[in-house]
N, C-alpha and C positions, 0 to 999 in steps of 0.2 A: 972905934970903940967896940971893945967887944963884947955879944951879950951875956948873959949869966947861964951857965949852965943848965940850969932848973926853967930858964924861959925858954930854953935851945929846945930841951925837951916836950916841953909841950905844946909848941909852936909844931916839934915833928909828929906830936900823937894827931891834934886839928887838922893838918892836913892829911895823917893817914884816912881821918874818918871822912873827912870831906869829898877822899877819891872813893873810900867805898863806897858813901852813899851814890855820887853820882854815877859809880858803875852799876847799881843795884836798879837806879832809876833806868837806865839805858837797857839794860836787862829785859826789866818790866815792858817797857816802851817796845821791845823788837816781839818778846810773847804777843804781845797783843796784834800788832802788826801781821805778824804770823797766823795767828785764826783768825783774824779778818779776813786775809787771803781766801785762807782754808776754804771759809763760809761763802767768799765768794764765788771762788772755783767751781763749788758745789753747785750753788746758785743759778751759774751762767750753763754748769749741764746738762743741768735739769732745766732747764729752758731752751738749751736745744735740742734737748730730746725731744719736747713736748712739742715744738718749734718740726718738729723732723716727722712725728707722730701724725700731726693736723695734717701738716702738707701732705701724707702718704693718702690720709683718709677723705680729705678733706676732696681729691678729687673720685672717692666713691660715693661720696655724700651729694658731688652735682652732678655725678651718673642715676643716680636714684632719685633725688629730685625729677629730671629731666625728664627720665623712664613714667613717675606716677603721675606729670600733666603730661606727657603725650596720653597716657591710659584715659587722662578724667578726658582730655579733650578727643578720645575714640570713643566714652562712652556717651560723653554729652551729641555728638553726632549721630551714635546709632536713638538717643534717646527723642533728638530732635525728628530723628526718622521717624520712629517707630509713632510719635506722637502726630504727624501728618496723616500717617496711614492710619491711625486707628481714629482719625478726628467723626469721623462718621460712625463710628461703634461707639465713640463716648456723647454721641448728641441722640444716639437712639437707646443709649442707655439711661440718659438723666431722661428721656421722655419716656422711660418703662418706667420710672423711678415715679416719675411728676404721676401715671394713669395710676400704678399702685396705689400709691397715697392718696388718690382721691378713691381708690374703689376702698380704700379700707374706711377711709371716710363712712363711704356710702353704707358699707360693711356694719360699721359703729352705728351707724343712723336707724340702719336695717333692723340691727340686736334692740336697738330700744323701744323701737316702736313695736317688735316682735314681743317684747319684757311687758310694753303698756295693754297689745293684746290679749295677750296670757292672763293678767291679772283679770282682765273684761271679763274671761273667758272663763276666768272663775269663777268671779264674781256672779255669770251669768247662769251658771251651774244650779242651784238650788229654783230656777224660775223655767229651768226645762221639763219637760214631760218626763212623770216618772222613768217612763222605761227608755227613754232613750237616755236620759242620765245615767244609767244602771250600766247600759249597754257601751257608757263613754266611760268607764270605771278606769281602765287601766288605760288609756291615753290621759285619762285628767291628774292619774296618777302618775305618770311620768310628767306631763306637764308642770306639774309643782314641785319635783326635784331642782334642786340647785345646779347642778352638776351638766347642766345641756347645753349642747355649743350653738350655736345660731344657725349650724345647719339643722341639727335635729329638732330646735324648737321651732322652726320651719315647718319640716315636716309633720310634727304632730299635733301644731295649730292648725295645716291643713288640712289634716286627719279627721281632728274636733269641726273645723267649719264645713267641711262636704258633708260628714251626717248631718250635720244637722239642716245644712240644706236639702240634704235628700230627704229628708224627715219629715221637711216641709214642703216639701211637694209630692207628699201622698198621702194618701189613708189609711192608718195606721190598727188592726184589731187582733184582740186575740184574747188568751188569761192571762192574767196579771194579779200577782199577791201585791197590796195595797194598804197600808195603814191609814185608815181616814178620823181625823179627828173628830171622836163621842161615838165610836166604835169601839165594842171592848175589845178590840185586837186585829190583826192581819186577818183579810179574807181574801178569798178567790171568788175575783171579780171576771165580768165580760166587759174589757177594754175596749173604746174605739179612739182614736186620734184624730183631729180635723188639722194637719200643720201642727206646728208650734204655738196652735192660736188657743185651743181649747181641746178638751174631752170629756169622755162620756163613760161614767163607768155603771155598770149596773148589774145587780142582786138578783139574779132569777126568785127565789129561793123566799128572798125577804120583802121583792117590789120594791126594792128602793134603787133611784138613781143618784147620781152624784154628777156634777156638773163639776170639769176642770179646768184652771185655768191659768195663768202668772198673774201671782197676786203680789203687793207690796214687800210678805213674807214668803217671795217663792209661789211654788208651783200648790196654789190650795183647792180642796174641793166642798164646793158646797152643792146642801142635797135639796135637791128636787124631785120629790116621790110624785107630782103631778106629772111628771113626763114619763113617766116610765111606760106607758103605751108607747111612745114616739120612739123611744129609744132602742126598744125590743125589738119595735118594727124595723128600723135603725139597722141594726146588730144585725136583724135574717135578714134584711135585702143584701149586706154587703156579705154575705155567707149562704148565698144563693138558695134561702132557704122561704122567700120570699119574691114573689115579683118584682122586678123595680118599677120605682115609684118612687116622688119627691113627697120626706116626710119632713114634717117642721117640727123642731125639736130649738130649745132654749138656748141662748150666747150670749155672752156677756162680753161687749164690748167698753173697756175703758168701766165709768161708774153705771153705763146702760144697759140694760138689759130687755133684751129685745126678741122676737121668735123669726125665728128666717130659716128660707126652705134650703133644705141640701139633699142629695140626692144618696 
């Protein structure tokens, strides 16, 4: 049976598109194929290059390894050295270290209790014999600056305490301008000093004596115009202008007041 023309026909167009497509498809399928390759190719050269790269470096990298523990391990050896040898510099150094630190201690100690007699020393100021306060002006003046290191306030606490030790181990006369309270002003008087304990001032002029002393307010004088015989005689024995002789002249010890002989 044969078929009909117009079925013949397009029985042959089906199968022409049939072949294109599946050549189209095969086409597609070898492209792809193809840069797959490509991409692999690439892939695998770059991996041996990289591959080829390491291994060149890879043995300067355990030459340099190698090279900086042999170095840590010549330096830990000179370090071990040097740390035997020097064990006796480092036990006499922590024991300079340990004596420092206690002499700054002592040092610290030293400054304060130098700061507590400073203040004393001030404080003690106003209950000194006029003239040897006068005469301590520019030590007590540096003493009250801020600015002293513990050497210098050393020094010129030491300064302040030998006068005034020496002050009080002698006898002390001479003139001396004196403001005495219910006086109408400064006069020149004839001073004597007995120590730090008392003095004796006296008025040729007026007859009046004045008896001195450390009072609660400081260095005060009160007068006693019945002694002024004793005093005058006082004054010429120690100004060789008298014989010596033991005159007894007024002291005030503490609230007592009492006449005792001095020479």
């Amino acid at each position: 049976m044969k078929m009909p023309r117009f079925t013949l026909l397009l029985s042959l167009l089906f199968l022409c598109l049939l072949f294109a497509s599946v050549r189209s498809r095969a086409s597609d399928s070898v492209d792809s194929v193809e840069e797959a390759a490509t991409e692999w190719i690439k892939t695998r050269a770059e991996t041996v290059r990289l591959e080829t790269e390491w291994a060149s470096q890879r043995e300067l990298l355990e030459s340099t390894v190698n090279a900086l523990s042999e170095r840590a391990r010549t330096i830990e050896d000179k370090r071990d050295n040097l740390k035997a040898k020097t064990v006796a510099e480092r036990t006499e150094f922590a024991t300079l270290q340990e004596k420092n630190q206690v002499a700054a201690d002592r040092m610290q100690a030293t400054d304060a209790r130098l700061k507590e007699l400073k203040d004393r020393l001030i404080q003690l100021r106003p209950s000194l014999p006029p003239r040897l306060s006068e005469a301590l002006e520019l030590p007590y003046r540096s003493l009250a600056g801020t600015e002293l290191g513990p050497s210098e306030r050393m020094q010129i606490t030491m300064t302040v305490l030998n006068r005034c030790a020496q002050f009080n181990r002698m006898v002390t006369c001479g003139q001396e301008v004196l403001t005495i309270e219910g006086e109408p002003g400064p006069k020149s008087l004839e001073v004597i000093y007995w120590g730090l304990s008392r003095g004796y001032a006296l008025d040729q002029a007026a007859g009046k004596v004045w008896l001195g002393a450390p009072g609660p307010k400081g260095w005060q004088w009160e007068a006693h115009p019945e002694a002024f015989p004793q005093v005058a005689r006082l004054i010429a024995v120690y100004n060789d202008k008298a014989e010596p002789e033991f005159v007894a002249v007024p002291a005030k010890l503490g609230h007592i007041t009492a006449a005792t002989s001095n020479q």
